[in-house]
C-alpha positions in Angstrom: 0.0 0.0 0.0 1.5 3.6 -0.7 0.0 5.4 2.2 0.9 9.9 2.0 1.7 11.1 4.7 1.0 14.6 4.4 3.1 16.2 6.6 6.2 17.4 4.7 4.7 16.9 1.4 6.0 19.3 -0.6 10.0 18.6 1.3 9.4 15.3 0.0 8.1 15.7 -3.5 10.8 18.3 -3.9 14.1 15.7 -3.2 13.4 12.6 -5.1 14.9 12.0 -7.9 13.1 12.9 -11.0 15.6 12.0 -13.6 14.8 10.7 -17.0 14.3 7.2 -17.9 17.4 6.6 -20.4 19.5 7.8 -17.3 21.9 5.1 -16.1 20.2 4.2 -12.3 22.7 3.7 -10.1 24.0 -0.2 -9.4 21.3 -2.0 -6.6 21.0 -5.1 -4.8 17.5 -6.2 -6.6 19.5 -5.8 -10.2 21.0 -9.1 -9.2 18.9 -10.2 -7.5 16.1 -10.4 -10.9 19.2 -11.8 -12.6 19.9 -14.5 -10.1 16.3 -15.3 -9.6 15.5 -15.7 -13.5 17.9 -17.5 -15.4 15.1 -19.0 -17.8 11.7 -16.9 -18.1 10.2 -20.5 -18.5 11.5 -22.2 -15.3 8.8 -22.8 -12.5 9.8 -21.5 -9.2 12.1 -23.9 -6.9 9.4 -22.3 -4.1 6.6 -25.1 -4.4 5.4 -23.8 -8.0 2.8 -26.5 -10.0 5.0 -27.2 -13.0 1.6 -26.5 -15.0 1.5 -22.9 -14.6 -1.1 -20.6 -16.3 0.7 -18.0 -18.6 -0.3 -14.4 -18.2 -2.8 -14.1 -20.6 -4.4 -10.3 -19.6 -3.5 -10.7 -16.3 -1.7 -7.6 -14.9 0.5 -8.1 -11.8 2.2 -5.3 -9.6 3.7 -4.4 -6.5 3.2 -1.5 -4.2 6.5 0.9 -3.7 6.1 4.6 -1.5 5.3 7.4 -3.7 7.1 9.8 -1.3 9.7 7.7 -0.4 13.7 9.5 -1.7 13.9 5.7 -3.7 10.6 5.7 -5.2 12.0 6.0 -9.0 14.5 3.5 -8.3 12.0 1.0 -6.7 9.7 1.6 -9.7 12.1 0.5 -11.9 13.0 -2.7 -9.8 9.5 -3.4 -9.9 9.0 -2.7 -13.5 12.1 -4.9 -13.9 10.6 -8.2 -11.8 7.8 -8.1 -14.2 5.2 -5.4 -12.4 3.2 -3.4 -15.2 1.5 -1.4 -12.1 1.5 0.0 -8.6 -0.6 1.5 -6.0 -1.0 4.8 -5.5 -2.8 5.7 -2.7 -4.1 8.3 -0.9 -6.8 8.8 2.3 -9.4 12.4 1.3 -7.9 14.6 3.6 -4.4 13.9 2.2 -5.2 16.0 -0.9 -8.3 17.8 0.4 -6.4 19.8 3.7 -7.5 22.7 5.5 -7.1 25.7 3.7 -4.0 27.5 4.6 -3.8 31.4 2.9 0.4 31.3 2.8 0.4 28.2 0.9 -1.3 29.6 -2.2 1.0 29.6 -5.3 2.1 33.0 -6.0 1.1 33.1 -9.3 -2.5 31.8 -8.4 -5.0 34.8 -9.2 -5.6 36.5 -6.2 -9.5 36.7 -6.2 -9.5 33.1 -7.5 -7.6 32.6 -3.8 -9.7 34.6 -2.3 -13.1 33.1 -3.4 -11.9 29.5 -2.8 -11.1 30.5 0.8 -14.7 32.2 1.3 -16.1 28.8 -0.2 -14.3 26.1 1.9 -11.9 25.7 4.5 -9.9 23.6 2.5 -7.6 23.6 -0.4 -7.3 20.7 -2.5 -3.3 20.1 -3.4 -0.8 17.1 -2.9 2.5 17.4 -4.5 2.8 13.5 -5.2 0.4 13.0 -7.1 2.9 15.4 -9.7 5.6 13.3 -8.5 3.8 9.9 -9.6 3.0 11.8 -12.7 6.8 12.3 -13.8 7.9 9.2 -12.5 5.3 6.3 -13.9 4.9 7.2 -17.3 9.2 7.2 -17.4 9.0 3.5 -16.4 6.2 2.6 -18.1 4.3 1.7 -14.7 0.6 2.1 -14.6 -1.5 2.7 -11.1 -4.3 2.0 -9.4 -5.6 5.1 -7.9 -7.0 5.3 -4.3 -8.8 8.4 -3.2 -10.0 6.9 0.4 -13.7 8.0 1.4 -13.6 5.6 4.0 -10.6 3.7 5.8 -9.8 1.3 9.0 -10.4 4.4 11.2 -13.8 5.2 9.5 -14.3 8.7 7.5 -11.4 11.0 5.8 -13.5 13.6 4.2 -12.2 17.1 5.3 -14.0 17.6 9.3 -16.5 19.8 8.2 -18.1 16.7 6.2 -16.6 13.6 8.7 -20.0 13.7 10.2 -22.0 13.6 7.1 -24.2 10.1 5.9 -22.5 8.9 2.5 -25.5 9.6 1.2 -24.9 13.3 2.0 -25.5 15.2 -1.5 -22.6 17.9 -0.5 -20.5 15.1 0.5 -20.7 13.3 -2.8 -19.8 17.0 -4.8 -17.2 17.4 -2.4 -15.5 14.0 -3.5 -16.2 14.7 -7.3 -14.2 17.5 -6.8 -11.6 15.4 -5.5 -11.2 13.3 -8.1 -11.5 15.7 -11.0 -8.0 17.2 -9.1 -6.7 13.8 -8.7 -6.9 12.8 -11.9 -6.1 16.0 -13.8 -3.1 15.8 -11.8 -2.2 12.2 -13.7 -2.8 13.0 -17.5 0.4 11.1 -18.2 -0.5 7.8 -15.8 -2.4 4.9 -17.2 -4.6 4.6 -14.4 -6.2 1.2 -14.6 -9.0 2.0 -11.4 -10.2 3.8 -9.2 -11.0 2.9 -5.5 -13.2 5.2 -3.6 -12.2 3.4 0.1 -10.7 0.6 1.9 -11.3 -1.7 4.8 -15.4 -1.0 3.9 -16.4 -4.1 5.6 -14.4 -2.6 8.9 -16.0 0.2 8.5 -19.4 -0.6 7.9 -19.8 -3.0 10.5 -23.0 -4.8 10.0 -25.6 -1.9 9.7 -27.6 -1.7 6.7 -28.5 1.6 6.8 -24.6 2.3 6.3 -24.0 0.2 3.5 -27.3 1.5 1.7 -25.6 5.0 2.3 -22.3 3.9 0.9 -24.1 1.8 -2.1 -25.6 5.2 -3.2 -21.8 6.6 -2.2 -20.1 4.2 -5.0 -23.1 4.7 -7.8 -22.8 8.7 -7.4 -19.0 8.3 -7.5 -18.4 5.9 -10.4 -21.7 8.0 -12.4 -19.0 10.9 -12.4 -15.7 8.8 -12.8 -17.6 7.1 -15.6 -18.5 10.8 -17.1 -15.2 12.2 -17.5 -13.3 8.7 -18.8 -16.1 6.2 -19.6 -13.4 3.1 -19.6 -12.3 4.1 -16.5 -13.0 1.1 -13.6 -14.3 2.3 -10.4 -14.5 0.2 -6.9 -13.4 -0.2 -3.4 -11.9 -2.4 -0.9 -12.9 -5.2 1.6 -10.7 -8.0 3.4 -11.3 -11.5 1.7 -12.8 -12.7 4.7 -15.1 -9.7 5.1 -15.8 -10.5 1.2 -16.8 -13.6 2.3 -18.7 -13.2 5.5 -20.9 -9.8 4.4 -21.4 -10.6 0.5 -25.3 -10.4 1.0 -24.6 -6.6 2.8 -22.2 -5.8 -0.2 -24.0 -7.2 -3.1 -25.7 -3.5 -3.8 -22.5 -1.7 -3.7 -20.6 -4.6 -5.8 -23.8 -3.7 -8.5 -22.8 -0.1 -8.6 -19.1 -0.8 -8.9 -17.4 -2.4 -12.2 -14.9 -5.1 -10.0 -14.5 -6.8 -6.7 -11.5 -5.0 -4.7 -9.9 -7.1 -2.2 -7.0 -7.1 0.2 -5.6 -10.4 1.0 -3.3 -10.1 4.0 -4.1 -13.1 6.0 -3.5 -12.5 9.6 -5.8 -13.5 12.4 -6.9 -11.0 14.8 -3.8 -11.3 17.2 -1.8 -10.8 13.7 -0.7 -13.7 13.9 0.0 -15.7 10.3 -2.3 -18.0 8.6 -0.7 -21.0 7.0 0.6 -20.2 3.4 -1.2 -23.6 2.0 -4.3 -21.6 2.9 -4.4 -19.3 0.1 -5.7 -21.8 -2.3 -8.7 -22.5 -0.4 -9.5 -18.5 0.5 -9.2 -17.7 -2.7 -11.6 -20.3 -3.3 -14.8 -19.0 -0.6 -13.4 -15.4 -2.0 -14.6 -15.8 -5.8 -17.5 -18.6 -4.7 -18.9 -15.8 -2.8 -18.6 -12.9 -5.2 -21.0 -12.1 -8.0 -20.2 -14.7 -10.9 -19.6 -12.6 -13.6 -17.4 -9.6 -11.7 -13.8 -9.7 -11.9 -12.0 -9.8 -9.3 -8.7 -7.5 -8.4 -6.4 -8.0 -5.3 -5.5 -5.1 -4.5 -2.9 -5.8 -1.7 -2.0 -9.3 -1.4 1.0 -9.8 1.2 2.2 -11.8 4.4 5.1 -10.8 6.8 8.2 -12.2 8.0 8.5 -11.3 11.3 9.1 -14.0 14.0 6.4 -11.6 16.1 3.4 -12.8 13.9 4.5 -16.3 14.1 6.4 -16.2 10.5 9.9 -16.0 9.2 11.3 -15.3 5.2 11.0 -19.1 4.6 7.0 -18.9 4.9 6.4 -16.0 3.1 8.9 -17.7 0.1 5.7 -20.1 0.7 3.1 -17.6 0.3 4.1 -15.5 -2.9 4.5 -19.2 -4.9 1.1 -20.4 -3.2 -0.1 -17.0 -4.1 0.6 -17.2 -7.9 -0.6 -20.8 -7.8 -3.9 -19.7 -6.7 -3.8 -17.2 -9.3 -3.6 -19.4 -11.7 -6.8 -21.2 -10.3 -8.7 -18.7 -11.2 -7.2 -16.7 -13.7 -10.4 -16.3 -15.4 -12.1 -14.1 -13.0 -8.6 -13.0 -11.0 -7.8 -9.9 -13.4 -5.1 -8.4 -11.3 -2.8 -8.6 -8.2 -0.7 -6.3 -6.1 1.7 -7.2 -3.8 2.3 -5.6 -1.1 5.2 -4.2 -0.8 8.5 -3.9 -2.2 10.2 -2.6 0.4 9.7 -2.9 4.6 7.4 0.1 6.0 10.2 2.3 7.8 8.1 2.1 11.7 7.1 5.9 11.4 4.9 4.8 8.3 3.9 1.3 10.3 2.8 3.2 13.2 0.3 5.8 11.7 -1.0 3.0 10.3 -1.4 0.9 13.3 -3.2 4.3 15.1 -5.6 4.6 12.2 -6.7 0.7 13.0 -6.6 1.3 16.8 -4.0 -1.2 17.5 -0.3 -0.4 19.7 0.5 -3.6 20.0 3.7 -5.2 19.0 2.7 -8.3 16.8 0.6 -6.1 14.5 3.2 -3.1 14.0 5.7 -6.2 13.4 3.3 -7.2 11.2 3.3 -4.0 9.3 6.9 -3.3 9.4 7.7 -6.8 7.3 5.6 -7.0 4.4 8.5 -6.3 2.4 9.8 -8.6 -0.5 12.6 -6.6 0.7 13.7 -5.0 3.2 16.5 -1.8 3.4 19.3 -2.3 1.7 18.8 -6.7 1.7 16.7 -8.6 -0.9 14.5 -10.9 1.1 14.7 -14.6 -0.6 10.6 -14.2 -0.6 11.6 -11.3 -3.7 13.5 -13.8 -5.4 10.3 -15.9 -5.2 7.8 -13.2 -6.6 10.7 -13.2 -9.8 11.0 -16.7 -10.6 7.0 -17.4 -10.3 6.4 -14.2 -12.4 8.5 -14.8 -14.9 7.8 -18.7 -15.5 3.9 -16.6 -16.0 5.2 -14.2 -19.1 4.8 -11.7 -16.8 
């Protein structure tokens, strides 16, 4: 997941390296590391790989790398590299939509424009990464699913003066069109494959019908407008496989009003503690009985740590990126896309704001968070090696 982190934005956006794709990038462990891992594209992984895989076909595969993070080009282009044709890039509402501060106005905004906008709302709607992904994916030939979170693990992230709003809330659903029009204006140069209007829905939602009715007429105002401006455009959102699973009869209205299934497949119990890798075959299986036939399917996150805290080391998640493609391959007919999550380790500033938004301190679940990596700073994890070899024997 690439989650912004507003604070020091525009410090960020300013250092990383923007240089052009024909530049030489500078040597890196994950160079070697693809060429270690692949010496024949056709080769099933060593990892536990069926010998019988399923070639790509129109599959699309990616891996989520940190938009603000100073290595963010070069991680693109080890991801592009491994066989990744897209990323995540991901952002809550009030990342871009922020309270509206007068000094911050570009000086050669038009003063009245300022003005007016500042009369209007107490917000200004600006994030400097979403320029940064803009200069940087197209150069790598990296596409991007687009997140512009409504709704999180912590519940709302509209601007406060709409938090308490229903999602049903005409304003509200203005407000966010305006989001997205900024958002994607921003991206003229990105192939953006989708857009997901929130995450962690079934969280969120708990079990009350009345809330998912709200957000059903949420998704169909959203996607009506998406849909408007680039007709071929996806639109979705984001529940856990098991919440897919367990509340498909309270999402089956909002599923109709989106044009895929968005999923994130981290699978963790609640003590974030590791499910066996062998398991993803047969939750994948409940994930796309329980869907609408018909709908495809995209994983947005799919990912499973290493630290010894949540019961698992790099040997097991080895086992869960080749179990992971394997499953894939079950179901590559209705399975469009997966993301992994994530190239690189969350540094623990990153792990920790997550951790708040979900309400949880404790140390299995920020380990948890911390070692999702396929690699971690400055050491290739064998588990990337892995995510190579499998890819590779798929076309990808």
């Amino acid at each position: 997941m690439v989650l912004i982190a507003t604070a020091g934005a525009l410090a960020i956006a300013a250092s990383v390296p923007l240089g052009c794709g024909d530049d030489a990038a500078p040597a890196d462990p994950g160079d070697a590391a693809i060429e270690a891992a692949t010496p024949d594209a056709n080769v099933a992984s060593d990892a536990g790989v069926d010998a019988a895989v399923v070639p790509r076909g129109t599959r699309v595969l990616g891996v989520s790398v940190v938009v603000g993070d100073l290595d963010f080009q070069k991680n693109v282009r080890i991801a592009r590299d491994g066989g990744a044709t897209t990323t995540n890039v991901s952002f809550a509402w009030d990342d871009v939509e922020r309270p509206y501060d007068a000094g911050a106005v570009d000086a050669g905004d038009d003063a009245g424009d300022a003005g007016d906008a500042a009369a209007r709302t107490p917000t200004q709607i600006f994030n400097p990464l979403l320029h940064v992904a803009n200069l940087v994916l197209p150069d790598e030939q990296v596409g991007a699913t687009l997140t512009l979170d409504a709704l999180d693990v912590g519940g709302s992230r509209a601007p406060a003066e709409l938090a308490t709003l229903p999602l049903d809330d005409a304003e509200l659903a203005t407000r966010y069109d305006r989001l997205t029009d900024y958002a994607l204006d921003q991206l003229p140069d990105v192939k953006v494959s989708a857009l997901l209007v929130a995450s962690d829905v079934d969280v969120t939602l708990g079990d009350d019908p009345a809330k998912y009715a709200a957000f059903t007429t949420f998704v169909t105002r959203a996607a009506a407008h998406v849909h408007a401006l680039r007709p071929k455009l996806a639109v979705g959102f984001v529940v856990s496989v098991d919440g897919a699973v367990a509340k498909k009869d309270r999402l089956a209205a909002a599923w109709a009003a989106a044009d895929f299934v968005g999923v994130t497949y981290l699978p963790v119990d609640g003590a974030a503690r590791v499910r066996p890798a062998p398991a993803v075959a047969s939750d994948l299986d409940r994930l796309v009985a329980a869907v609408p036939a018909g709908r495809p399917v995209v994983v947005r996150e799919a990912g499973y740590p290493t630290s010894a805290a949540c019961g698992s080391d790099e040997a097991s998640q080895v086992a869960f990126v080749s179990a992971m493609f394997g499953a894939w391959d079950r179901h590559a007919d209705r399975i469009t896309a997966v993301t992994f999550r994530e190239l690189v380790d969350a540094d623990p500033g990153a792990a920790a704001a997550l951790a708040m938004r979900a309400g949880r301190t404790d140390a299995p679940f920020l380990a948890f968070l911390q070692s999702l990596g396929l690699r971690s700073a400055g050491r290739t994890k064998p588990g990337f090696d892995a995510w190579i070899r499998d890819a590779r024997a798929r076309g990808f």
